[in-house]
N, C-alpha and C positions, 0 to 999 in steps of 0.2 A: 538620144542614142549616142552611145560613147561611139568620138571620131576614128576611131584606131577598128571598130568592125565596119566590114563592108556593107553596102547594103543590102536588105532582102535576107541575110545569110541571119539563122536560128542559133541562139547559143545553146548551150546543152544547160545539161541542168546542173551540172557540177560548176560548170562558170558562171551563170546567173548566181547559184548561192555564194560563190567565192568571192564575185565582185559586192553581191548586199552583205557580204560577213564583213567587206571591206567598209564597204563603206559606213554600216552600222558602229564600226568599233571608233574609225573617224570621230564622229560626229557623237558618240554615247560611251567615249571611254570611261568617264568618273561620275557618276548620277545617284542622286540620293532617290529611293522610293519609300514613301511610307503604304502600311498597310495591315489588316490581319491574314496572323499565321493561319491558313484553311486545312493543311495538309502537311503532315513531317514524319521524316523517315529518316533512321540515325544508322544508316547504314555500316552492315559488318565491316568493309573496308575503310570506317570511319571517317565518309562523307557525311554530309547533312543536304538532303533532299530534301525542297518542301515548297511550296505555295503561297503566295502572298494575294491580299484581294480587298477589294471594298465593296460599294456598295453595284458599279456597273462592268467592273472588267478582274481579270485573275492572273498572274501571270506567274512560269517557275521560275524557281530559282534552286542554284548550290551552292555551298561554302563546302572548300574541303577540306580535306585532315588539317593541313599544314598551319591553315586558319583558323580553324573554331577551338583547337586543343589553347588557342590563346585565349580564348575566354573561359568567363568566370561561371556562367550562365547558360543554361541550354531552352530555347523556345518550345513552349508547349501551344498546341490549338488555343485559338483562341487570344493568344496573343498579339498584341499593337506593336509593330517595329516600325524601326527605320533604318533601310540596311543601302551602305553605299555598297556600290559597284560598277559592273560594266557589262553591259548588256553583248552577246553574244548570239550566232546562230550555229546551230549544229547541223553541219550540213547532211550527215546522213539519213535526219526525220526534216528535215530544214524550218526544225522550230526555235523559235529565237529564247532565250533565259539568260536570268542575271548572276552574274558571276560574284557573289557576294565577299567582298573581302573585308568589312564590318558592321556588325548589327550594334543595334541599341536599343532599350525601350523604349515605347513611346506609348505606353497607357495598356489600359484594358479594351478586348476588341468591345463591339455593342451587343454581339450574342452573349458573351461571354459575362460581361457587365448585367445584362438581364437576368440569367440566369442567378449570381451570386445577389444580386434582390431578390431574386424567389426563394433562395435558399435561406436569405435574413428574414426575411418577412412569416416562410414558414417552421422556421426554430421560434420564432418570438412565440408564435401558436402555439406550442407544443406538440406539435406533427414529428419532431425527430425521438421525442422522449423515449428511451426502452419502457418503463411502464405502460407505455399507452399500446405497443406491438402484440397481437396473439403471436401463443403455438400453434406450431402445425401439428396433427390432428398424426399420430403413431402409425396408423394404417388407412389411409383414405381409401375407401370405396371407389368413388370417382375423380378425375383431375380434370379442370377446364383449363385450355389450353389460348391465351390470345394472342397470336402471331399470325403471320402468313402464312397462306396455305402452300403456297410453292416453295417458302424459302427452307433453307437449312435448315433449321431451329425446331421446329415441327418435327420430322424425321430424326435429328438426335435426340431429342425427348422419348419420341414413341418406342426408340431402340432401346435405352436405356431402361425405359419402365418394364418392356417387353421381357426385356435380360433379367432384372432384379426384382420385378415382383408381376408377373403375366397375366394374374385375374383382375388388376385396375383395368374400370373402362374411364377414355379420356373422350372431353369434347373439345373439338374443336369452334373456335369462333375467330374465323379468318377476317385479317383485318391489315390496312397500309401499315407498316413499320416506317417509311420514310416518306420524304414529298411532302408536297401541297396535301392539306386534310388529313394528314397521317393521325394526329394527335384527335383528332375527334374521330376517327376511324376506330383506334383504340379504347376511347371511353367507350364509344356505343357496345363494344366489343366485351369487356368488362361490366356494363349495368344490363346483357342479355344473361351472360351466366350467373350474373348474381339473379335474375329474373326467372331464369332457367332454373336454380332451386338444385341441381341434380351433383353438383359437387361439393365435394368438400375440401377442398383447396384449389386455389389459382397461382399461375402461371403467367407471368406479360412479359416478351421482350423479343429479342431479335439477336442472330448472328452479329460478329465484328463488323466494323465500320471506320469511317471518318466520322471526325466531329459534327459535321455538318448531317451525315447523313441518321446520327442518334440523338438526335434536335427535337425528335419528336416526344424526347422522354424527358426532356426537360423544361415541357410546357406545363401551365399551373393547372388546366383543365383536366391534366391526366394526373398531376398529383393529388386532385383533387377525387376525382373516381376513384386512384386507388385507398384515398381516406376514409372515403363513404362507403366502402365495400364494407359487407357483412360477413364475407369469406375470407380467410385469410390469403394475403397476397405474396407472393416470393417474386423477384424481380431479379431478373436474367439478361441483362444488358450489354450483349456485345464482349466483346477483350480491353475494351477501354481502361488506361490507367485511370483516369479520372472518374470521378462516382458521379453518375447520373444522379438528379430530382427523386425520379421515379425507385433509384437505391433506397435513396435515404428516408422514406414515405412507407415503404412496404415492409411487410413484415420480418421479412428476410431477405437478404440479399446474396446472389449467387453468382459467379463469375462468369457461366457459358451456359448456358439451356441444359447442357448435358448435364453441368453442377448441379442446376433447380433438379431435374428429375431426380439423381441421388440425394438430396435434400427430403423431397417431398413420399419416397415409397423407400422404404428397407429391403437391403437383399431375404429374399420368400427365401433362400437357402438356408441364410446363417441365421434367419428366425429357426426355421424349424432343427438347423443344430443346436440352437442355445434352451429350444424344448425340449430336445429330446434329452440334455446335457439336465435338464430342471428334473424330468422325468425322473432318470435314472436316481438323481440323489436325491428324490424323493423317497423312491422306493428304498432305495439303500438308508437311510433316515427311519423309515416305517419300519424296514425289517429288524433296525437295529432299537429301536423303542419297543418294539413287539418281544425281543429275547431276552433285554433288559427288565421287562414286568410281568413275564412266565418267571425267570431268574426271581424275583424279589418274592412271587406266590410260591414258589415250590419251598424256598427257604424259610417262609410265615408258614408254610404247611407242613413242615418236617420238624420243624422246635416244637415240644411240649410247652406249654405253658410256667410248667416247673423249671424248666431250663430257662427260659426268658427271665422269671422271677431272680434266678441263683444267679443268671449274668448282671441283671439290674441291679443286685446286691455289692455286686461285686466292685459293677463298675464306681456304684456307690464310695463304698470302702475309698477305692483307689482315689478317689475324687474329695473326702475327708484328709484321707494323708497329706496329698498334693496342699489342701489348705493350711493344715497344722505348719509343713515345712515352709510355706510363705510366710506364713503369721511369726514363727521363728524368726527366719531371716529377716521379717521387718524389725523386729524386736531388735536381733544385734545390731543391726544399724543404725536404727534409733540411739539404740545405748553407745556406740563407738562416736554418733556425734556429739552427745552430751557428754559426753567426755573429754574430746576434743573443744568443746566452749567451756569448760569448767579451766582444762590447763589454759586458756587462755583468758580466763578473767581474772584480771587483777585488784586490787584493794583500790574502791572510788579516789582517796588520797592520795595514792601514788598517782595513777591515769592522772589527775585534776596536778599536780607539782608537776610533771613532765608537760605538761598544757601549758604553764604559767611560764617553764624555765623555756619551752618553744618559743611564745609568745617573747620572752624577753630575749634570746634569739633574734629574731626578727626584730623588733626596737632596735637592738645594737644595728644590725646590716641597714637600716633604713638609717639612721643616725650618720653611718657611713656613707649611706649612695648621698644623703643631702650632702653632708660634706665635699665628696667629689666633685658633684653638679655647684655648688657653693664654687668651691676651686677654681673649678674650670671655667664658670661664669666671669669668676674674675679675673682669668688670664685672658680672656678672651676680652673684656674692657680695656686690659691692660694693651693688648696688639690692636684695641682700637683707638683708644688714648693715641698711642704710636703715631699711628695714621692721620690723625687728624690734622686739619689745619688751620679751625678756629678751634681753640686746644677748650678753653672755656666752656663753651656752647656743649661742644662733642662732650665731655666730661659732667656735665647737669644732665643730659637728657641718657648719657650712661647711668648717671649713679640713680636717676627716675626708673630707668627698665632694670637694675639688678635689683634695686628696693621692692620694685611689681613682681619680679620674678622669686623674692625671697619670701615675700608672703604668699603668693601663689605656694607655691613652694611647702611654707609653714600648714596652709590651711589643709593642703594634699596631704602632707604628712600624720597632720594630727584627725584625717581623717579616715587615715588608713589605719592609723594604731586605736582611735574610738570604734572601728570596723573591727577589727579584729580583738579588740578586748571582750566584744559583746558576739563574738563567736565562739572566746573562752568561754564564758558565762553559761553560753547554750550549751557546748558542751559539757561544763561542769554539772549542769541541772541534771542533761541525761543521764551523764554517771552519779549522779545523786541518784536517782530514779532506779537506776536499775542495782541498786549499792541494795546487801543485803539490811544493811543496817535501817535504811530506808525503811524496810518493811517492819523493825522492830521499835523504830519510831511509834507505827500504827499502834502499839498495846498486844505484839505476839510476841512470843518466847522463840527460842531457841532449845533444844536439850540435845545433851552430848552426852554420851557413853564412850567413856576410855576415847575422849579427843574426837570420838564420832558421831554426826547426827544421826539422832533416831529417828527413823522413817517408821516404823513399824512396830504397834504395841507389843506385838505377839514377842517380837525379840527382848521384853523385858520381863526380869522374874521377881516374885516378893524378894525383896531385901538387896536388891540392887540399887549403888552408889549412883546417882545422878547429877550432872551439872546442869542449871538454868542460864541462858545467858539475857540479858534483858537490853533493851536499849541502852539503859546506864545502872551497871552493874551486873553480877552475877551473882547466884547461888545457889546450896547444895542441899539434894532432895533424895529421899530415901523412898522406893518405891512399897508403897502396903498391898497384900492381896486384897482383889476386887472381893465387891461383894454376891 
């Protein structure tokens, strides 16, 4: 008993907490604790609220604004720290908390650690695959329902389907959501309405929570039941940033029970807007295919026959023309290009002399570039000569690389003008080839009228002057009337 009170005399309870807030900060001003986050709250005023705990005791803690805006990191559930501070009591609830002025990591909690093995362990299966999830079914009949019977969850479901489609009937199969046995509460709860037979989709989860207290959705037994379901499952899991087991396992996932219900029934209103909207343009469809094939009967029934015939004729006709004037116009263009390659062909002899003077062209400029490279090869021995300073040595192993470089040199050269003589060649052959003379080679003639070939017998008459031109020579032919 402190000496300074009298004795027998009660202290109030403002001075008992005053003198342990003293004495506490004493003796626990700077203290490291380790432990996992159980509870966090990121408060609008931009404190962090939250809970630290292990396996036998739990204790709160804050960090405020001034402090955590210093860090890089914000803790989520589930997470292992280690946060210095200084333990405090607040006297107005006189409960004591740590005044956290740094955190750090310090691992994964062991729930939390569990959990992301269950979650390795069932991706390696194929349990997260989209392939392996059903649809839900457009209009269920009936919804089974696995939650609590007293909690929230239940009652926003029921309201929701009530409001957006009121002839579903749901069942309920009430069952623990948290605690001891929650998770086998659950499955029993799920293999009765699969057992039950009377739905066509399910329903499993729970209002918001703490980490701790949606534990139960991330045991393997229950993502196990919802694997083996034969019904399709939607899973409704609290406000949790974090995805439960039981998310990733079901066939769909939804954020709030109220979410699952609008997932699992369509509003009964805007169905029967979107029939009545199919309706209408059906019938407007019907009426207007109906007036369209009275229209086409009344028109096959009012044309005689003879009229159909004189239009057929007609269209006939107009369908000939249209031909002839294509077949024209192919025609002149035909002819304006052969006309256009006629001025453009020249005599194989000229083409084949412009080739050779090309060719020699090019000789000369190659003649020249070796010269330059020659030149310059050897100014550049010369500013190495210069340099040197066993003048000998440097001057043999020069006159070694311009000798390498001048036959290099030679072989490039002469194999660029053997390249290109024999590109002349090829193209001489082709203009050989398409040389008319070429063709008079073969054993044909030629015949010219007044300087013109004759294409055309008909344009020659008895007694007209003709030239023959032949391969090698010409001569002069007088046409006789046939016989």
């Amino acid at each position: 008993m402190d000496s300074a009170q009298p004795a027998n005399k009660p202290l109030s309870v403002t001075d008992l907490t005053r003198k342990l807030k003293q004495t506490v900060a004493r003796y626990f001003d700077e203290v490291y604790v380790e432990g996992e986050v159980s509870t966090f709250n990121a408060h609008r005023s931009g404190h962090w609220y939250f809970s630290l705990k292990d396996q036998r005791a739990s204790i709160n803690a804050v960090m405020f604004r001034g402090i955590n805006q210093k860090m890089d990191w914000q803790p989520r559930i589930g997470d292992k720290v280690i946060v210095k501070g200084q333990i405090d009591i607040y006297p107005p609830q006189g409960k004591y908390n740590l005044l956290a002025r740094r955190m750090m990591r310090a691992g994964m909690g062991a729930h939390q650690q569990k959990v992301e093995a269950l979650k390795r362990k069932l991706q390696a299966e194929g349990a997260f695959d989209p392939a392996r999830k059903r649809r839900l079914p457009f209009v269920p009949r009936a919804i089974g329902v696995a939650t609590s019977a007293s909690g929230a969850a239940f009652h926003d479901i029921r309201k929701v389907i009530d409001r957006r489609f009121p002839n579903v009937t749901l069942y309920l199969a009430s069952c623990k959501v948290q605690g001891a046995g929650a998770a086998e509460d659950i499955v029993r709860a799920i293999q009765w309405l699969n057992h039950h037979g009377r739905s066509d989709v399910l329903i499993i989860g729970r209002g918001g929570g703490s980490r701790e207290d949606l534990a139960a959705f991330d045991e393997e037994i229950v993502a196990r039941a919802i694997l083996a379901s034969q019904i399709p499952i939607v899973s409704a899991v609290g406000h949790e940033i974090d995805v439960s087991v039981a998310d990733l396992v079901a066939d769909r996932r939804a954020a709030t029970p109220s979410h699952a219900a609008e997932l699992v029934v369509p509003e009964r209103a805007e169905l029967l807007h979107r029939i009545t909207k199919l309706h209408e343009r059906l019938l407007w469809s019907t009426r207007r295919d109906l007036k369209r094939r009275r229209e086409q009967v009344r028109r096959i029934s009012v044309r005689s026959p003879q009229d159909r015939i004189a239009e057929s004729r007609l269209r006939t006709d107009e369908l000939s023309e249209r031909l002839q004037q294509a077949v024209l116009r192919d025609l002149l263009a035909r002819k304006q290009l052969v006309q256009v390659a006629q001025a453009r062909l020249r005599h194989p002899s000229q083409r084949i002399a412009e080739a050779r003077a090309r060719a020699e062209a090019l000789e000369a400029l190659l003649q020249q570039a070796m010269l330059r490279e020659v030149l310059g090869r050897k100014q550049l021995v010369q500013v190495a000569r210069a340099k040197l300073r066993d003048p000998r040595e440097r001057i043999a192993e020069a006159r070694a690389r311009v000798a390498e470089l001048e036959q290099q040199l030679t072989r490039a050269a002469m194999w660029d003008l053997a390249n290109r003589k024999q590109r002349v060649r090829i193209d001489a052959g082709r203009l050989n080839a398409l040389s008319p003379l070429a063709v008079l080679s073969r054993g044909y003639s030629l015949t010219l009228k007044d300087g013109r070939a004759v294409r055309d017998a008909s344009t020659l008459s008895p007694g007209d002057r003709v030239e023959l031109r032949f391969a090698r020579g010409r001569a002069q032919a007088t046409i006789e009337p046939g016989e």
